[in-house]
Z-matrix of the N, CA and C atoms (Angstrom, degrees):
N
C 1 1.477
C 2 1.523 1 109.35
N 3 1.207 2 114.63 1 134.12
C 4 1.972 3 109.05 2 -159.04
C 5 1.943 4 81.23 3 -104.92
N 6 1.404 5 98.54 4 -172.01
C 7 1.335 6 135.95 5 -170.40
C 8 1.183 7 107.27 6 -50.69
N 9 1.367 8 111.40 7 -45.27
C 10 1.665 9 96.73 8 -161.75
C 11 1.963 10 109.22 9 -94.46
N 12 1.548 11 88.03 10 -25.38
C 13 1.703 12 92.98 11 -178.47
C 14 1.812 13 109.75 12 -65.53
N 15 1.419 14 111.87 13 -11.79
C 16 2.033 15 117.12 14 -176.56
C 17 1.556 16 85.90 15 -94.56
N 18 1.914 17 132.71 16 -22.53
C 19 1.562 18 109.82 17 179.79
C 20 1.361 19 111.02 18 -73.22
N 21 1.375 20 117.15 19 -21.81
C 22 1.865 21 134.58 20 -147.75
C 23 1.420 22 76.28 21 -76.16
N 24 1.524 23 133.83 22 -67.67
C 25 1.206 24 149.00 23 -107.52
C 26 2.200 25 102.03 24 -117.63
N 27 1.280 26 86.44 25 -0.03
C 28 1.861 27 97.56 26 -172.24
C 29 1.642 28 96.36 27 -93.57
N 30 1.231 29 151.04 28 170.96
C 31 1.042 30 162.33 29 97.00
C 32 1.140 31 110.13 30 -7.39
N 33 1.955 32 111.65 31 134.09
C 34 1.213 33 130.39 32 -169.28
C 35 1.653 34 104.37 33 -60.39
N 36 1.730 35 144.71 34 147.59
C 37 1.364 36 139.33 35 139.94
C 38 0.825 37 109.52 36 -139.44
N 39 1.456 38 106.32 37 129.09
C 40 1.386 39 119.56 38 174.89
C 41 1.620 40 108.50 39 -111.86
N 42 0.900 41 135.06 40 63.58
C 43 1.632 42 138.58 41 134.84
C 44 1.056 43 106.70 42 -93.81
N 45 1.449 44 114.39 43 150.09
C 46 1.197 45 147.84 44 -141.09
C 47 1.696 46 116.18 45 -71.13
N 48 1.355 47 129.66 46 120.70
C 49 1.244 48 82.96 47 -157.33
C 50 1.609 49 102.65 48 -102.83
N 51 1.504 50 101.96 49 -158.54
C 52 1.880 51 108.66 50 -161.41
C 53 1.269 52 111.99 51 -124.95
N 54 1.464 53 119.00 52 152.89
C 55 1.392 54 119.85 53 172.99
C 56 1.504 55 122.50 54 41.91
N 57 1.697 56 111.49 55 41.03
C 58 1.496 57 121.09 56 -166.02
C 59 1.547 58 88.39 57 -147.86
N 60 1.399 59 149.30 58 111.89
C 61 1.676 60 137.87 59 -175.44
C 62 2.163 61 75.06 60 -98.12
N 63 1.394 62 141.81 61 -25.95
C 64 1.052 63 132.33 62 -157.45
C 65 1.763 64 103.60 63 -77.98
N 66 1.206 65 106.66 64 -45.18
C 67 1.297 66 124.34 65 -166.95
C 68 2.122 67 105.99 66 -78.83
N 69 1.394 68 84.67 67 -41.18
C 70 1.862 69 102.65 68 165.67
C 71 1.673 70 114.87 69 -43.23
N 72 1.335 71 112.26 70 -57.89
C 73 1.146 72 144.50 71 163.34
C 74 1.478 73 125.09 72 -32.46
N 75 1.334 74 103.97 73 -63.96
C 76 1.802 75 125.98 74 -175.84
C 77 2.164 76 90.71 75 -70.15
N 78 1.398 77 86.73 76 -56.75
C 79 1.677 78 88.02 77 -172.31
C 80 1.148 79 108.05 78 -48.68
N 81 1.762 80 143.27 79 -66.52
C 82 1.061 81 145.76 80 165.81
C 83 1.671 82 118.16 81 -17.88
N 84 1.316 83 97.97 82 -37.14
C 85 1.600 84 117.72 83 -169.90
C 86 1.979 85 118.66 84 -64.82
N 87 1.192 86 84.00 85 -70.52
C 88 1.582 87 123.71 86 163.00
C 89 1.622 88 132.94 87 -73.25
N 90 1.490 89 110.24 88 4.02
C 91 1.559 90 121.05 89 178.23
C 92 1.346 91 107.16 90 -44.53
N 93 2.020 92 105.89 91 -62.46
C 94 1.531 93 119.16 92 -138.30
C 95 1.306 94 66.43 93 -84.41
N 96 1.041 95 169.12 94 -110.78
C 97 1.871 96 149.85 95 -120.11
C 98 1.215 97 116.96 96 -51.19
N 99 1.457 98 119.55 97 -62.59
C 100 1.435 99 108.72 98 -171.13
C 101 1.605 100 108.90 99 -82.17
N 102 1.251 101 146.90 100 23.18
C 103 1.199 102 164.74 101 145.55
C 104 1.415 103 91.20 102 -50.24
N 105 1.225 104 108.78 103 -93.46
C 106 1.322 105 117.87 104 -167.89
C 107 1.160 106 130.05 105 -69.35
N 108 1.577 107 125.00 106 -11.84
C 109 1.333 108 119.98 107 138.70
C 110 1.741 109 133.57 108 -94.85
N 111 1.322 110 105.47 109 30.75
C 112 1.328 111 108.85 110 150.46
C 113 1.446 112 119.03 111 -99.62
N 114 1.534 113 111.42 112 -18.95
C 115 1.157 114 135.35 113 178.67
C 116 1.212 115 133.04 114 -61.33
N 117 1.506 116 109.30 115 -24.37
C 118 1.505 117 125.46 116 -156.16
C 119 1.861 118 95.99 117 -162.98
N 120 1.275 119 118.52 118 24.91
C 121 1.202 120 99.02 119 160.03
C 122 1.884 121 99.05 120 -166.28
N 123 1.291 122 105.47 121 144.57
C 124 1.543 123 104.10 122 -163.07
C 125 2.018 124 101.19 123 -89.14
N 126 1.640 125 81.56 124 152.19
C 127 1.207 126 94.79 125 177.22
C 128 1.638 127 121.02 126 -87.69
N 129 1.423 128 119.12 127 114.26
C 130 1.279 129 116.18 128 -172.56
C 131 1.291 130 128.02 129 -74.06
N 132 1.387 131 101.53 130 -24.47
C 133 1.561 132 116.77 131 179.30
C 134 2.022 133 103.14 132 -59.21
N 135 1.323 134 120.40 133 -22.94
C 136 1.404 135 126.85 134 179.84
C 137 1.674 136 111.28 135 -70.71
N 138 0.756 137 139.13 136 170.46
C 139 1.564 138 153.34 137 170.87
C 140 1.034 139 100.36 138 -52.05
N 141 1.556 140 100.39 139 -69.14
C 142 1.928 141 126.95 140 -164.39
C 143 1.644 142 103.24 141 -70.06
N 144 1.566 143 110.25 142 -24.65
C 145 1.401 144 90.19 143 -161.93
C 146 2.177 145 101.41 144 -96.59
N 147 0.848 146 112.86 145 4.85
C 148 1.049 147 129.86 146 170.44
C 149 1.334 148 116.52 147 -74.69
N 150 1.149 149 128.30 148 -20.29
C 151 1.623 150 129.93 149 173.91
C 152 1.362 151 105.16 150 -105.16
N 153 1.484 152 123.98 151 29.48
C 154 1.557 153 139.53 152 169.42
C 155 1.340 154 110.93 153 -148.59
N 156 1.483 155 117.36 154 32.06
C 157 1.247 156 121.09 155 171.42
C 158 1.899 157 116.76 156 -69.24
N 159 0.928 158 101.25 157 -20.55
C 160 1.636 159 111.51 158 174.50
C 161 1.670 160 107.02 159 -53.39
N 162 1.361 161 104.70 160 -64.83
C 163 1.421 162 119.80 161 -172.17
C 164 1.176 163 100.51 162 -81.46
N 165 1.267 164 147.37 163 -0.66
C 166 1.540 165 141.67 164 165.84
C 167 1.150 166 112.84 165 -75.09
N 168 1.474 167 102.58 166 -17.93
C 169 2.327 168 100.66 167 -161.48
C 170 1.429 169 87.74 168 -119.44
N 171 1.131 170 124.75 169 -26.61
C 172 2.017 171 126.74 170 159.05
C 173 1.316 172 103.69 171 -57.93
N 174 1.524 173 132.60 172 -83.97
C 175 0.848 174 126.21 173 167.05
C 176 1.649 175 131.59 174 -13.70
N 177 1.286 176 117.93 175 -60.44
C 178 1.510 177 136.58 176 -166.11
C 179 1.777 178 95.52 177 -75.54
N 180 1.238 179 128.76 178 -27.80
C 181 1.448 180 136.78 179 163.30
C 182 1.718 181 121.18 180 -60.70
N 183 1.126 182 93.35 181 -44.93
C 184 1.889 183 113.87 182 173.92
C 185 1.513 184 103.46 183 -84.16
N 186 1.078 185 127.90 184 1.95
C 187 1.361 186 121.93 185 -169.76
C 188 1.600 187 103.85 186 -100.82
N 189 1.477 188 92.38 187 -55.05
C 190 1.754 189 126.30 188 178.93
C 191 1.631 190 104.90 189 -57.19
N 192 1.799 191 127.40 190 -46.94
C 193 1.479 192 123.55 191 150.47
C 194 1.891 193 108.32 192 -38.52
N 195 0.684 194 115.92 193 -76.17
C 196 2.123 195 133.31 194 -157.82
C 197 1.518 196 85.05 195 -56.01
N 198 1.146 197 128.55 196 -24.39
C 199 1.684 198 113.79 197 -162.00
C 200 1.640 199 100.29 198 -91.23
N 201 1.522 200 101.61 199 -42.26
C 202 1.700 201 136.17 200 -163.47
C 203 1.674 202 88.77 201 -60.83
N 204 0.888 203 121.07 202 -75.19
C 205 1.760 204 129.91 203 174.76
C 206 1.376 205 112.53 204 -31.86
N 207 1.233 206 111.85 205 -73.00
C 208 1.565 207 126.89 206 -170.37
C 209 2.220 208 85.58 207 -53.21
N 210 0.817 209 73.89 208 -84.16
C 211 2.061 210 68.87 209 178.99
C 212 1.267 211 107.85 210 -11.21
N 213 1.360 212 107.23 211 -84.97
C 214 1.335 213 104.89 212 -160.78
C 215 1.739 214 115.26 213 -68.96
N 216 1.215 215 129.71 214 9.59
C 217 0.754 216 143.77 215 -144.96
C 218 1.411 217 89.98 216 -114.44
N 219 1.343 218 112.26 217 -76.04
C 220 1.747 219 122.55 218 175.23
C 221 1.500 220 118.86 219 -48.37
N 222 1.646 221 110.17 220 -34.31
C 223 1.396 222 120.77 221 171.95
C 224 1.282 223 131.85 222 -68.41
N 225 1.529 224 92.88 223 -27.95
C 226 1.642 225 112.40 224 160.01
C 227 1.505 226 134.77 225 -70.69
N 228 1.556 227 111.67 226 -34.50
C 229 1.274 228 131.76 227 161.20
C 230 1.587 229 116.26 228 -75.10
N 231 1.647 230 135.32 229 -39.91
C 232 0.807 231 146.64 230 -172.81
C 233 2.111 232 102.21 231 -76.38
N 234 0.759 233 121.39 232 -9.25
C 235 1.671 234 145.47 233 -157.57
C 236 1.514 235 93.55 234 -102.85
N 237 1.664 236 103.28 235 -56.47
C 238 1.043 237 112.30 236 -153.26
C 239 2.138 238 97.37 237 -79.88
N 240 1.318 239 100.53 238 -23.25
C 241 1.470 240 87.48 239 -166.67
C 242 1.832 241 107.24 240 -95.76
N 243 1.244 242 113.85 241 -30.87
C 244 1.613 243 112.09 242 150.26
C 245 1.633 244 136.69 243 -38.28
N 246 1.906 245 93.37 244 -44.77
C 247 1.263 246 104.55 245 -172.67
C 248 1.579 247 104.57 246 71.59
N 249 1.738 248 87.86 247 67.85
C 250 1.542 249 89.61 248 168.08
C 251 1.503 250 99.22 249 -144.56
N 252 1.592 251 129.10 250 129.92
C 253 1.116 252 128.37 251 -170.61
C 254 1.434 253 120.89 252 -52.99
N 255 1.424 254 102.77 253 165.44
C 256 1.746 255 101.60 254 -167.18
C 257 1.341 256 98.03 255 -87.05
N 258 1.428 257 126.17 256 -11.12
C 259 1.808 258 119.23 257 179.91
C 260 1.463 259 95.06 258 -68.70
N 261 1.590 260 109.91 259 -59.43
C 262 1.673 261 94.35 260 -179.17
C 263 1.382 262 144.56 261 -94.33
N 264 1.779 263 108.12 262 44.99
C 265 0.998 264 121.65 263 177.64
C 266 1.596 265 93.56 264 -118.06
N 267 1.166 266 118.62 265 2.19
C 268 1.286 267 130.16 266 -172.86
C 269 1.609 268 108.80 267 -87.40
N 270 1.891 269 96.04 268 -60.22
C 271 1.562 270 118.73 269 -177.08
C 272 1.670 271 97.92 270 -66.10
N 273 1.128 272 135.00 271 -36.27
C 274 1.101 273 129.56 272 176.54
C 275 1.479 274 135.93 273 -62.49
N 276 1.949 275 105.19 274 -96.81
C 277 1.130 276 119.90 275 165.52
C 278 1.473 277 140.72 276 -71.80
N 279 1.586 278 107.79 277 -21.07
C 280 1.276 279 114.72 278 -171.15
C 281 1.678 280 93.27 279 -80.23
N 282 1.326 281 110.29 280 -45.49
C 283 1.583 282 119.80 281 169.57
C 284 1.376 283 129.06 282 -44.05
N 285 1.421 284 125.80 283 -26.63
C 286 1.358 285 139.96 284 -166.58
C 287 2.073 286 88.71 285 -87.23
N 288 2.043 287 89.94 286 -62.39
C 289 1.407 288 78.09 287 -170.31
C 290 1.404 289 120.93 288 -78.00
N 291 1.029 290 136.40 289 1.51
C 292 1.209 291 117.11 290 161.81
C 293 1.967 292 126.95 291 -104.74
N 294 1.349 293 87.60 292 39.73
C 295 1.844 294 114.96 293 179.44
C 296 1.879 295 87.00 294 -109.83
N 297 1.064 296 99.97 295 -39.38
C 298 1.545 297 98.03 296 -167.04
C 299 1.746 298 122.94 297 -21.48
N 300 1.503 299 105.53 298 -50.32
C 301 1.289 300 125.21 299 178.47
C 302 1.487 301 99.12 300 -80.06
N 303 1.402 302 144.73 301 -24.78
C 304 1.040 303 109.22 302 167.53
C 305 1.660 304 126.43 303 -95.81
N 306 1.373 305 109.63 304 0.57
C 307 1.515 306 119.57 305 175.28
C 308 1.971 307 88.56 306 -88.02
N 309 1.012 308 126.15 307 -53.57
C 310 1.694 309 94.53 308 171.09
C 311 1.541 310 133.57 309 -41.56
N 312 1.253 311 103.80 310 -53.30
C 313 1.732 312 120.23 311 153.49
C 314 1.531 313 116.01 312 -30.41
N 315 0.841 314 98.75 313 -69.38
C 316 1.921 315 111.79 314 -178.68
C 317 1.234 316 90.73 315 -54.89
N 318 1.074 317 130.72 316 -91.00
C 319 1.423 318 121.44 317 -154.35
C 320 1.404 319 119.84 318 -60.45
N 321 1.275 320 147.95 319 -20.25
C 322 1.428 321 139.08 320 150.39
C 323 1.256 322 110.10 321 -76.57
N 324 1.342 323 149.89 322 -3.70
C 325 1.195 324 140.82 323 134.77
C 326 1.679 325 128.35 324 -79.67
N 327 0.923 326 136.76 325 -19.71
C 328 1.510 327 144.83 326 108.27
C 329 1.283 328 122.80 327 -18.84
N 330 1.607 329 129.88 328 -59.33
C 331 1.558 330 125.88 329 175.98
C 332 1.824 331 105.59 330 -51.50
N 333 1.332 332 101.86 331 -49.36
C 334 1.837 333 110.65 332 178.21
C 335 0.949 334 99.82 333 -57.68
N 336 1.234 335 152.79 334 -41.47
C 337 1.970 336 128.09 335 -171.48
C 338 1.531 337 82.24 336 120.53
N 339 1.357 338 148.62 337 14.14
C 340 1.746 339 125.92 338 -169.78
C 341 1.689 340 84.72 339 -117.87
N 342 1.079 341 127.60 340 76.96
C 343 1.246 342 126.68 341 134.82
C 344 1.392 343 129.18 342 -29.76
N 345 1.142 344 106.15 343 -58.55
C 346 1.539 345 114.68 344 -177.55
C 347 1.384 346 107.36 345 -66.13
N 348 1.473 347 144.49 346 -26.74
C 349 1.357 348 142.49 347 -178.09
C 350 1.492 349 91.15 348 -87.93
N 351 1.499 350 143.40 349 -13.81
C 352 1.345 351 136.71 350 175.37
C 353 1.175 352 95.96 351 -72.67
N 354 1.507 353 138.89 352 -69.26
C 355 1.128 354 137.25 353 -178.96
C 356 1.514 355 140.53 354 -59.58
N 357 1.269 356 100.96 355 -21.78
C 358 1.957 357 112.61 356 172.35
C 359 1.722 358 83.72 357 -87.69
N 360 1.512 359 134.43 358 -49.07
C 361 1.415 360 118.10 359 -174.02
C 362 1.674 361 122.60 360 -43.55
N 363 1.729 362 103.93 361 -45.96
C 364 1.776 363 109.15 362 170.61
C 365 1.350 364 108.70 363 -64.80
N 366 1.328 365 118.84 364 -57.37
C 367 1.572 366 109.16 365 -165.52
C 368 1.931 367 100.53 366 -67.62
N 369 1.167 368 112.64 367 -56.64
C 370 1.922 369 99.43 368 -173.53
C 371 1.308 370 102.11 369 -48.53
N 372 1.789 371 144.96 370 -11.86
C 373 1.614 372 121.31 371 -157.57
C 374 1.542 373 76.35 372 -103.23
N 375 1.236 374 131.60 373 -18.65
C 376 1.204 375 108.64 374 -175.91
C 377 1.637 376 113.49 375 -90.22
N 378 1.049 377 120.29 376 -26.46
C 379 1.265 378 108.07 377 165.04
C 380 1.332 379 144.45 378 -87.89
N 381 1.459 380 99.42 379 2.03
C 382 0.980 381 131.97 380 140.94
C 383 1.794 382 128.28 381 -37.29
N 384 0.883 383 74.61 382 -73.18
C 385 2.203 384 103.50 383 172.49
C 386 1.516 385 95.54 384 -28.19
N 387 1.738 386 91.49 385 -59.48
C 388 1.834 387 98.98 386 -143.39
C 389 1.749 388 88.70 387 -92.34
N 390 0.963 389 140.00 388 -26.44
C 391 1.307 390 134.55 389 159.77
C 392 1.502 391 133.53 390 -30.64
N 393 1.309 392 85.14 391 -61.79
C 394 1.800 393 117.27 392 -164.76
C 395 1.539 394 92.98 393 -117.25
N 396 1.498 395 122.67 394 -73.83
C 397 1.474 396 119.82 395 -126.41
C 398 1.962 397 93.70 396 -67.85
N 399 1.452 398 110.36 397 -33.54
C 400 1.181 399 85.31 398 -177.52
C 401 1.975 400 108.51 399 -109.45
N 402 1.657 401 117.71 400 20.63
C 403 1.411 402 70.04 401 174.28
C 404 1.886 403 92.67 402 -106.82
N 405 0.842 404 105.72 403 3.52
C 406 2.018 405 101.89 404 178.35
C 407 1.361 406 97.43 405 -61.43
N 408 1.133 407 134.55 406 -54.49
C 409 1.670 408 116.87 407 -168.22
C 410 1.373 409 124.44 408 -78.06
N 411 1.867 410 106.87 409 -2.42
C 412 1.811 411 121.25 410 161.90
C 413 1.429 412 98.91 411 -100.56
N 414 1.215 413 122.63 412 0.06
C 415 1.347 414 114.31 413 157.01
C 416 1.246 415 118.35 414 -81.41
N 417 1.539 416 130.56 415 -68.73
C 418 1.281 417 132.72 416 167.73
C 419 1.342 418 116.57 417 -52.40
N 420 1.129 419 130.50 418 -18.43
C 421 1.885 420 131.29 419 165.71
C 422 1.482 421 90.83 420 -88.13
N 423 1.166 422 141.48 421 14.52
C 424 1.523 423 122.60 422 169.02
C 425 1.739 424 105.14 423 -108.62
N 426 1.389 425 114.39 424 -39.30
C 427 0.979 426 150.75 425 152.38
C 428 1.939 427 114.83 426 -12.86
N 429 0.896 428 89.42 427 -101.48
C 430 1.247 429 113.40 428 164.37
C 431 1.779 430 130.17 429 -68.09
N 432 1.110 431 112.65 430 -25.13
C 433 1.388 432 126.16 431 160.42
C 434 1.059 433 134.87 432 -60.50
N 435 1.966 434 94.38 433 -55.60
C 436 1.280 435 123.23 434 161.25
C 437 1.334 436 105.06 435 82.07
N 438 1.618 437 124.02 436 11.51
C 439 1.665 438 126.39 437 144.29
C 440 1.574 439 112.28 438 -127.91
N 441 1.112 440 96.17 439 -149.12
C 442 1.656 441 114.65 440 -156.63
C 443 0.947 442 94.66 441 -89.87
N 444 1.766 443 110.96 442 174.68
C 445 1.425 444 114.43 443 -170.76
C 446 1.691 445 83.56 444 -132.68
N 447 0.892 446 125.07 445 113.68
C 448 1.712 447 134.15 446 176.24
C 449 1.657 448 118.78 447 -44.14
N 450 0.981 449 153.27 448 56.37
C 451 1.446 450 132.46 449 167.52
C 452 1.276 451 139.95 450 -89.56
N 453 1.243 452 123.12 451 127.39
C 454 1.452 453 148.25 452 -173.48
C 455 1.223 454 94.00 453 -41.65
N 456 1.521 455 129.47 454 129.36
C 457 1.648 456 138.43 455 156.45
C 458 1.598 457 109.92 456 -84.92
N 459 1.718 458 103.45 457 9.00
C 460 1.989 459 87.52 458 -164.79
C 461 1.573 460 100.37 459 -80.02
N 462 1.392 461 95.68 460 134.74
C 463 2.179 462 89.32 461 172.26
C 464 1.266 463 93.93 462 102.67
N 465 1.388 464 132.01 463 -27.05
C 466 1.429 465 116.86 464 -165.86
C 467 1.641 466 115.00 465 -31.00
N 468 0.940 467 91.59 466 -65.34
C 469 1.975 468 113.61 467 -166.30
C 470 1.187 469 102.36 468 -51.73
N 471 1.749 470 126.50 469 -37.21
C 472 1.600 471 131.29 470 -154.52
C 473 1.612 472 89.79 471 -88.08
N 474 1.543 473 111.54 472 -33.04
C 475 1.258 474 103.65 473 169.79
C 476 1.179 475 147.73 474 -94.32
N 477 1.143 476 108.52 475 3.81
C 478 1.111 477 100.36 476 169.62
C 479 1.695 478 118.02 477 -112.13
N 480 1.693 479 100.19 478 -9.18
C 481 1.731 480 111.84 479 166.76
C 482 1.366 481 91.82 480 -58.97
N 483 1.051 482 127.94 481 -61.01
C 484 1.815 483 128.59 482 -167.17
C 485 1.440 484 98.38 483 -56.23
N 486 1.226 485 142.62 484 -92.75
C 487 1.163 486 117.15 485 167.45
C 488 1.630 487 138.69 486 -5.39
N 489 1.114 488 110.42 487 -66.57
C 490 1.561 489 116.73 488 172.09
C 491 1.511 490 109.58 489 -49.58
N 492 1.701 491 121.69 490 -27.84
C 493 1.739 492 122.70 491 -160.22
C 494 1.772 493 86.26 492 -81.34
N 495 1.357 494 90.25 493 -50.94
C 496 1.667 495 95.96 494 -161.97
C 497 1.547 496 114.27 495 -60.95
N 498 1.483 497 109.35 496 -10.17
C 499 1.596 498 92.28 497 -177.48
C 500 1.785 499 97.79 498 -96.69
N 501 1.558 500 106.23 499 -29.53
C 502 1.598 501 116.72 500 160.70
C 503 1.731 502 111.95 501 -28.87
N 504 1.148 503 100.01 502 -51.53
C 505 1.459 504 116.20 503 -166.11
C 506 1.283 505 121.07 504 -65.34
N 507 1.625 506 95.34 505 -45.93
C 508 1.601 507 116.90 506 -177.66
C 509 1.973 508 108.53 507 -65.38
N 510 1.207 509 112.82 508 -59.95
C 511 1.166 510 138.92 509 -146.93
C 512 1.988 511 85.40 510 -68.42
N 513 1.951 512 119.22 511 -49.20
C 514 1.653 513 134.93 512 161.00
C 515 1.627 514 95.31 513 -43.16
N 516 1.306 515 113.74 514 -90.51
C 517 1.481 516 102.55 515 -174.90
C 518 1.977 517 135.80 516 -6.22
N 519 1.997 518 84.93 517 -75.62
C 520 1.337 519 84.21 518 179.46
C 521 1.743 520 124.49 519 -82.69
N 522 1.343 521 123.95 520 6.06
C 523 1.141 522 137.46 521 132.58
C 524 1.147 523 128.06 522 -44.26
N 525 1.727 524 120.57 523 -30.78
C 526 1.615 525 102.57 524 -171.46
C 527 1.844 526 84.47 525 -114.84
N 528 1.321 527 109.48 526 24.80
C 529 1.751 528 89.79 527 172.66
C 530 1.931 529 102.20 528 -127.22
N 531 1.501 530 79.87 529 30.75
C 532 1.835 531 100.03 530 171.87
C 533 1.522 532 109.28 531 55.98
N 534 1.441 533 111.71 532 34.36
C 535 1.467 534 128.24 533 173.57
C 536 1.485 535 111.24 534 44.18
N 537 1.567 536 113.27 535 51.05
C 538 1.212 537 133.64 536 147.41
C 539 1.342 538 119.80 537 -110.69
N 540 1.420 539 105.68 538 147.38
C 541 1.601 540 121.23 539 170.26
C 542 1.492 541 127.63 540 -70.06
N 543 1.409 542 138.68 541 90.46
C 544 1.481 543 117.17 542 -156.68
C 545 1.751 544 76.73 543 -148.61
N 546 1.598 545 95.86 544 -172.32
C 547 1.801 546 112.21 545 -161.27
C 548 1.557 547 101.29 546 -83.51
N 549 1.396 548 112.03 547 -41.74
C 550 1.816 549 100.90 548 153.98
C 551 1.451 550 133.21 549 -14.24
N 552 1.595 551 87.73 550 -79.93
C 553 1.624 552 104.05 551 176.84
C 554 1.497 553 120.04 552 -46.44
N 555 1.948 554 104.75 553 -54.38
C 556 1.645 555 98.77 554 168.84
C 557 1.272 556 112.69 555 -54.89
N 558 1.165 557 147.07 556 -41.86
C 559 1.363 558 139.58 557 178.62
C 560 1.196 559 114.71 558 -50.70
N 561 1.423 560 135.95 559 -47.78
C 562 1.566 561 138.49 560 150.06
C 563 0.621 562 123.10 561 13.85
N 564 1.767 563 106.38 562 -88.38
C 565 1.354 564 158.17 563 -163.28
C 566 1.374 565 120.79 564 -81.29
N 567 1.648 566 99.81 565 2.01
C 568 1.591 567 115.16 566 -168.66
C 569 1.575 568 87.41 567 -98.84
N 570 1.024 569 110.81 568 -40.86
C 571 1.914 570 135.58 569 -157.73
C 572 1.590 571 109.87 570 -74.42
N 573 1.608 572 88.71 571 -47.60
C 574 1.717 573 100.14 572 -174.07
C 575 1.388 574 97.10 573 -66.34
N 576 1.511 575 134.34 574 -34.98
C 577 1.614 576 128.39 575 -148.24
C 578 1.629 577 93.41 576 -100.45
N 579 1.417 578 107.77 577 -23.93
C 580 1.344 579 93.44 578 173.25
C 581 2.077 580 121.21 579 -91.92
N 582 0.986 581 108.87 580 18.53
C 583 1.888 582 140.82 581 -173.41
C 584 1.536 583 80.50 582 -107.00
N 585 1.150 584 117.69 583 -102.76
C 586 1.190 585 138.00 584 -174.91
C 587 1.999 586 101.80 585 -20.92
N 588 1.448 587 117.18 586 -69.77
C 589 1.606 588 95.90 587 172.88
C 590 1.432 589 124.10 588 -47.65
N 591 1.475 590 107.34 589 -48.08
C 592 1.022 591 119.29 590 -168.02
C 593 1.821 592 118.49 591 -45.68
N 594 1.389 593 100.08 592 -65.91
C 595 1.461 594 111.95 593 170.74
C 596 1.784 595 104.71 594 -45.15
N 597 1.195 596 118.68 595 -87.93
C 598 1.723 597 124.64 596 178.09
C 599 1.502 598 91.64 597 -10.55
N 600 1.497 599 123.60 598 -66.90
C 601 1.172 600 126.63 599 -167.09
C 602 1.655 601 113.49 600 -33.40
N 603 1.238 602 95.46 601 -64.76
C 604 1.339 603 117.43 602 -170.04
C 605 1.960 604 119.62 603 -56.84
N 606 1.496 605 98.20 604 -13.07
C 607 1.453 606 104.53 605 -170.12
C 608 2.012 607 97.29 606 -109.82
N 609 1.547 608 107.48 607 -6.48
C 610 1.383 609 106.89 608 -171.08
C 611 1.294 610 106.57 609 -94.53
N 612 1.714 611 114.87 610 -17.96
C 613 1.529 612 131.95 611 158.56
C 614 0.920 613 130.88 612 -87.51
N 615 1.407 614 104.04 613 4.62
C 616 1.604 615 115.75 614 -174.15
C 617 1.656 616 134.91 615 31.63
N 618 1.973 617 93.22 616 49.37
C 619 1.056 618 121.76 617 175.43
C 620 1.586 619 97.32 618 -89.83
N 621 1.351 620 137.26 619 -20.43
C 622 1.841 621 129.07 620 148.82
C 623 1.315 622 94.90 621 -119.39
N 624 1.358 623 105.59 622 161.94
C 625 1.327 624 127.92 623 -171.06
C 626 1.779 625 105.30 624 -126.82
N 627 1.212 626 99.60 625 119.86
C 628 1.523 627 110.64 626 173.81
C 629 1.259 628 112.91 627 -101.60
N 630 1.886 629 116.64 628 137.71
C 631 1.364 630 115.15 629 150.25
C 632 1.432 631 139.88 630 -4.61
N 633 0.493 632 160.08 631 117.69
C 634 1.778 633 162.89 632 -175.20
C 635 1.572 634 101.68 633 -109.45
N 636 1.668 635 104.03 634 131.58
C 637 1.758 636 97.17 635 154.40
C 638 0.976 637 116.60 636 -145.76
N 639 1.356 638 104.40 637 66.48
C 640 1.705 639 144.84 638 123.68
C 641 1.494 640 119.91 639 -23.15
């Protein structure tokens, strides 16, 4: 078990730390968050905090809402004062940060040698999303509303062909790198995501024009 998997696995401390300007840095960074969630949610890795594991993973759910809001929230205002549309503050930033948790994932399952749980982990959270994450809350707004929830068909087709190329693409890639993980492959995948903005881009400016079924 290397270095970082005995930090994962130690009890949270937050005093200050020493003879580190890198670690000085991150702490400075990260105060006003982990302040308040050491504050209000128990540490399991402790003896004591282990017999409040219930309210740790409740908690850590209500946390992940309050964070989720404020995001999209700031991204929405921040969008709004650039004058940059809300599709591509969507395709962009809201997208990066909420990969966050799965590029942590990947990479400590990646450090272990399970590649393959890195890769079923990205593709299942994403289908996930489109499964569940978004139709439960047009369920419960249908629910309770007691009408429809309106959505735009424009792009459908462009999007979801783009989708369909890119997983085409993905699935060719790590096939021709003999379905290993190496700096190649990230380079790929660096290329494809930057294709992949690029185009979206181009159809949200309506520099191409997609079908509609409208």
């Amino acid at each position: 078990m290397d270095e970082a998997e005995n930090e994962g696995q130690e009890p949270l401390d937050i005093s200050w730390p020493k003879d580190n300007w890198k670690k000085q840095i991150s702490y400075v960074v990260l105060f006003p968050i982990m302040i308040v969630l050491y504050l209000t949610l128990p540490d399991t890795r402790t003896p004591r905090g282990k017999k409040f594991f219930i309210w740790g993973f409740a908690g850590s759910i209500l946390w992940i809402a309050v964070f989720s809001y404020f995001m999209v929230w700031w991204a929405d205002r921040t969008g709004e004062t650039f004058g940059i549309a809300p599709e591509i503050m969507g395709l962009t930033f809201l997208a990066a940060g909420t990969s966050i948790p799965d590029l942590i994932t990947s990479v400590i399952v990646a450090r272990k040698g399970l590649g393959d749980m890195a890769v079923s982990s990205s593709v299942g959270s994403n289908i996930f999303d489109v499964t569940v994450g978004l139709p439960l809350p047009w369920l419960l707004y249908t629910i309770f509303k007691n009408e429809d929830v309106p959505v735009s068909a424009k792009g459908m087709i462009c999007s979801i062909t783009i989708l369909f190329g890119m997983l085409c693409f993905v699935v060719i890639s790590i096939m021709s790198f003999r379905w290993k993980m190496n700096k190649g492959l990230g380079l790929v995948m660096f290329v494809l995501y930057f294709i992949f903005l690029g185009v979206s881009l181009l159809f949200e400016y309506g520099v191409l024009v997609c079908p509609s079924l409208d």
